[in-house]
N, C-alpha and C positions, 0 to 999 in steps of 0.2 A: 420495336413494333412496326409490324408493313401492314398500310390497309390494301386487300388486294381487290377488283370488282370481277368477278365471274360470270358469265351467260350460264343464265338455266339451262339445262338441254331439253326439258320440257314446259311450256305453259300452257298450264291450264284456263279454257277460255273463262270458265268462273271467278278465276286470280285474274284475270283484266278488268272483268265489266266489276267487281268489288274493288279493285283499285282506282279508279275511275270513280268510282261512285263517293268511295271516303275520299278520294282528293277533292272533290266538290263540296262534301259539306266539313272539312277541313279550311278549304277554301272562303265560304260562307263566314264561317268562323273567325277567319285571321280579317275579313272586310267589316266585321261586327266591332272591332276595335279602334275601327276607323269612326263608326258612329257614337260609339260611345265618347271617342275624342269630343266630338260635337253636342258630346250632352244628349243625343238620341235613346233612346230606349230599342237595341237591333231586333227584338220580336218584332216588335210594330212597324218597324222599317220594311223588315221581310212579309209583315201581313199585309202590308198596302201596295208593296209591289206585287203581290199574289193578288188581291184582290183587283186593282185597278188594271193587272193585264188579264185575269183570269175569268174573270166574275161577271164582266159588265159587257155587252153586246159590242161596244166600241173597243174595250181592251183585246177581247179575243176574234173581234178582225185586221185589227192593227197588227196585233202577234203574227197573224197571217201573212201580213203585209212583207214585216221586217223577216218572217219565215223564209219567202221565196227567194230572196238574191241570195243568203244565206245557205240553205239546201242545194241551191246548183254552184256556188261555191265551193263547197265543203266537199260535196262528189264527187268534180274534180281534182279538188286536193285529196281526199281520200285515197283517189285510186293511183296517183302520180309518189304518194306518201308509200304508199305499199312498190314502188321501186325504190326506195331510198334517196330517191331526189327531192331535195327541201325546195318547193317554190313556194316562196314567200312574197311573189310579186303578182297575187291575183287581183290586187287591188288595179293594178296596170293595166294588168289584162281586160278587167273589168270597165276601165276606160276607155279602151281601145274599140270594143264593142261600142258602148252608147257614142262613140265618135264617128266608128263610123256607118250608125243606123241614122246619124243625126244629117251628115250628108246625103244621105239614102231618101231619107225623110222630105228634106227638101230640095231636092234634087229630081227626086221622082213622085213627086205631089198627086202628078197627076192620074197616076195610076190607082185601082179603085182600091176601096182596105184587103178584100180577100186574098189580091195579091202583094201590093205592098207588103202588110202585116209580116207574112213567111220570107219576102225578101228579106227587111231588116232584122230577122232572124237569124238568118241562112248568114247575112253581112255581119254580125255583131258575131256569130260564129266564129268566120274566116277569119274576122282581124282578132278575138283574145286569142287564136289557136296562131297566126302570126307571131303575135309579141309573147308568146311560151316559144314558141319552137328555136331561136337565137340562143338563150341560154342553156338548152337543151343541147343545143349542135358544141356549145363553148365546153361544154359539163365533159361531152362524149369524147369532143375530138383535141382539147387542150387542157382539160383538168384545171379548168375556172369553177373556181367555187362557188354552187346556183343558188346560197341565201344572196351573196353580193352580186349578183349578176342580176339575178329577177328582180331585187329591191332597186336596186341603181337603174335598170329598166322601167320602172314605177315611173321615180324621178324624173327619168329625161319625159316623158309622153306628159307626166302632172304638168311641170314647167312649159309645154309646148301648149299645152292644154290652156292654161293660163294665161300665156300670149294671144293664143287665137281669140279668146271671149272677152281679153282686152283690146284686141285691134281688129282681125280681118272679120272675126264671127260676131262682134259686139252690135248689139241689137241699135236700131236709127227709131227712135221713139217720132210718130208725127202728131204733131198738134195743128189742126188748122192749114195752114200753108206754109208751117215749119218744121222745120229736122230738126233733133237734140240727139243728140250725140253723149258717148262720158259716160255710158250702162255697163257697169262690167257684168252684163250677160246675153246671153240670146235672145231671139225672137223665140216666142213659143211656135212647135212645128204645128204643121198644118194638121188638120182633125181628120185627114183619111189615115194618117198618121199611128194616131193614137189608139193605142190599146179598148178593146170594151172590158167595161167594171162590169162586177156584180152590184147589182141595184144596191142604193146604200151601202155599200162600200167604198174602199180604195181598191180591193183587189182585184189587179189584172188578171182573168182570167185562162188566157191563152197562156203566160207564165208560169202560173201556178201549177199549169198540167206539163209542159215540159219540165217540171223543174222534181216533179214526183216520176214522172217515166225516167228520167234521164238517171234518177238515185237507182230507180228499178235494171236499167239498165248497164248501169256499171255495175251494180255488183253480180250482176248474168257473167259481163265481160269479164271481171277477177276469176270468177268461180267456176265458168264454165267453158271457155274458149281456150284454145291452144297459147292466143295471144297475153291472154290471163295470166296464164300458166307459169311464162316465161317472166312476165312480169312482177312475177311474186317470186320466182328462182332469183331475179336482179336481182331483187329486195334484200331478199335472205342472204344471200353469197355472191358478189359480182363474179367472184373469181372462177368459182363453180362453171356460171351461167357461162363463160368466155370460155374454158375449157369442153363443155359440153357443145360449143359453135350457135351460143345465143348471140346474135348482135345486140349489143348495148346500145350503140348509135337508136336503130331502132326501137325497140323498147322504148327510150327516155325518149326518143320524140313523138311516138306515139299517143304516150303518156302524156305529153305538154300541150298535146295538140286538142286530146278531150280535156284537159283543165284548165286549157285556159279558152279555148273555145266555150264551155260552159260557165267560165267567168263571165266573157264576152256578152253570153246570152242574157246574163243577169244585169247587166250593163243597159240592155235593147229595154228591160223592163221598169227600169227604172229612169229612164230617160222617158220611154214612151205613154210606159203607163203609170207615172206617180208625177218627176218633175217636170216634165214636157218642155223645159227647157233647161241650161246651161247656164249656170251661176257660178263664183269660187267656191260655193260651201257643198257642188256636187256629189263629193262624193263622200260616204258615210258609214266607212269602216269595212265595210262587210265583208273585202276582200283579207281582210287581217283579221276579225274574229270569224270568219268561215275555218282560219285554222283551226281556232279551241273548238269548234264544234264536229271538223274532222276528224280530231283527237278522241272527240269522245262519244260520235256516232260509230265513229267507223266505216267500214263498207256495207253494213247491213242498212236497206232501203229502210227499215222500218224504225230501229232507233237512229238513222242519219232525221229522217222527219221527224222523230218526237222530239228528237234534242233541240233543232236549228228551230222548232215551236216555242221549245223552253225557251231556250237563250233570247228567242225575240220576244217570247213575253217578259224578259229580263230585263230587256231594252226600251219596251215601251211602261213598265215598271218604275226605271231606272229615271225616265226625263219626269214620270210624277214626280217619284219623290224630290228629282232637283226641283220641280217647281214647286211644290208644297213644305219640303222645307226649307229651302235657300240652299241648295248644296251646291256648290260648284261643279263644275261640266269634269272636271277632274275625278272627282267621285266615283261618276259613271263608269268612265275610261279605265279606273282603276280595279273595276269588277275583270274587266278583259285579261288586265295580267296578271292580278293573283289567281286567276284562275288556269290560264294559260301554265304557269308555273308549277301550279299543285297539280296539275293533269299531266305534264308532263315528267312532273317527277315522280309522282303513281305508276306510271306505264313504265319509268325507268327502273325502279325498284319491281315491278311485275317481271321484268325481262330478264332482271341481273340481281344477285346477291352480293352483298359484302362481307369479306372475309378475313379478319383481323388475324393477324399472322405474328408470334411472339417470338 
């Protein structure tokens, strides 16, 4: 007996968005056995995470909250996913931004918010679209493999990261006529700085709106541009695309340069407009659950934003129920990869059949 795995020659996009859909409450399903380990009742689990992110004025602006780094995450992954390059290091990317809107910030204080604001943009842009485009160059021109290239890029920038807010960036606290030293974080930046909320809210506003044109925008750029075009021929067939006189080089760094410049951006926003300063517990996921949720928006502008809504009201769901019933921070985390897993094995089985062979 051979098991063989076969590519469909056609999928149908209804065989996606239903595979996708039963991987998730497949998924739901195998995390309900985790609560019952706990003696939990999983309806009630599920209705209070529905309720507490859904229902209540604070839950479903919080959802917003955790929406936004997510959705300009995910667009970029999305569209860099549709050339068959894995970046797995938007988390990096994503630092690389708040690092260096955070020098921007105080560095150039004195300049008024209207322009500030757009600089630390524009800067949180240039450096995640920076720290993509190395692995991209490594991917094209040496056949380095870019989940280990972009993840181990993570790495070096977190650990660099960690040093500065332990030593050169670490905030000089004064009391009186004394310095205290020994903070491992930042000063908070200055308030020409910061982002403006929507009254009673957290939500930065000026992110909020790049973070929905930019999903609008990428999928124009897959769908509608010549550049698109090629980039979805990568995807499909590299061999094809080099035979027809597509440059790979191109493509993939083009590709890295909006996903991780859109990481970047989600970096600016949450530095500027949530933690306004540099702590070790900075950063918080999103450039690693922006995959599950490029996985299962896709490139379409309008389920990439319902989804990364879901999943952030999953999220802010997810810290109730740790603090209402005692669950461990692991709980949570472990929503991300059985989910991760059943969506990715959905879309595996959408793509390809298995064919047992006697």
């Amino acid at each position: 007996m051979r098991v063989k795995i076969v590519k469909r020659l056609e999928i149908d996009r209804r065989t996606i968005i239903l595979a996708r859909i039963l991987s998730v409450v497949v998924a739901l399903l195998t995390a309900s056995l985790v609560f019952l380990i706990y003696g939990l009742d999983p309806l009630t689990v599920y209705s209070s995470i529905f309720y507490n992110a859904f229902a209540t004025q604070t839950g479903l602006t919080e959802s917003v909250v955790r929406m936004i780094p997510l959705l300009l995450v995910s667009s970029g992954l999305a569209l860099v996913f549709m050339t068959g390059f894995w970046n797995i290091g938007a988390e990096g990317q994503l630092l690389a931004g708040a690092m260096a809107s955070y020098l921007a910030a105080v560095g150039l204080s004195w300049l008024p918010p209207l322009v500030l604001i757009p600089v630390l943009f524009a800067l949180g842009f240039i450096a995640g679209a920076i720290w993509g485009i190395v692995p991209a160059i490594l991917k094209a021109r040496l056949n380095v493999n870019e989940v280990i290239s972009t993840l181990m890029f993570y790495y070096i920038l977190y650990w660099f990261f960690q040093h500065l807010i332990h030593g050169p960036w670490e905030a000089k606290e004064k009391v009186g006529q004394l310095t205290y030293g020994g903070f491992a974080h930042t000063e908070v930046i200055p308030k020409s700085s910061q982002l403006p909320l929507i009254a009673g809210t957290r939500i930065h506003w000026p992110t909020l709106i790049i973070a929905v044109a930019s999903s609008i925008l990428v999928y124009f750029l897959i769908v509608k541009t010549p550049l698109g075009y090629e980039m979805r021929v990568v995807g499909d067939n590299p061999s094809a695309a080099r035979a027809a006189g597509m440059s790979y080089l191109k493509v993939i760094t083009l590709a890295m340069v909006v996903s991780g410049g859109l990481a970047g951006v989600a970096g600016v926003g949450e530095l500027c407009g949530i933690q306004l300063r540099f702590t070790p517990e900075f950063l918080s996921g999103y450039g690693f659950s922006g995959i599950i949720t490029a996985w299962l928006g896709g490139i379409n502008p309008i389920s990439l934003i319902i989804t990364n809504f879901l999943y952030g009201g999953l999220l802010v769901g997810g810290e109730y129920i740790m603090i209402n019933y005692r669950l461990p921070i692991g709980v949570v985390d472990m929503f991300n990869g059985i989910i991760l897993f059943f969506v990715l094995s959905g879309d595996f089985f959408a793509k390809y059949k298995v064919k047992v062979i006697w």
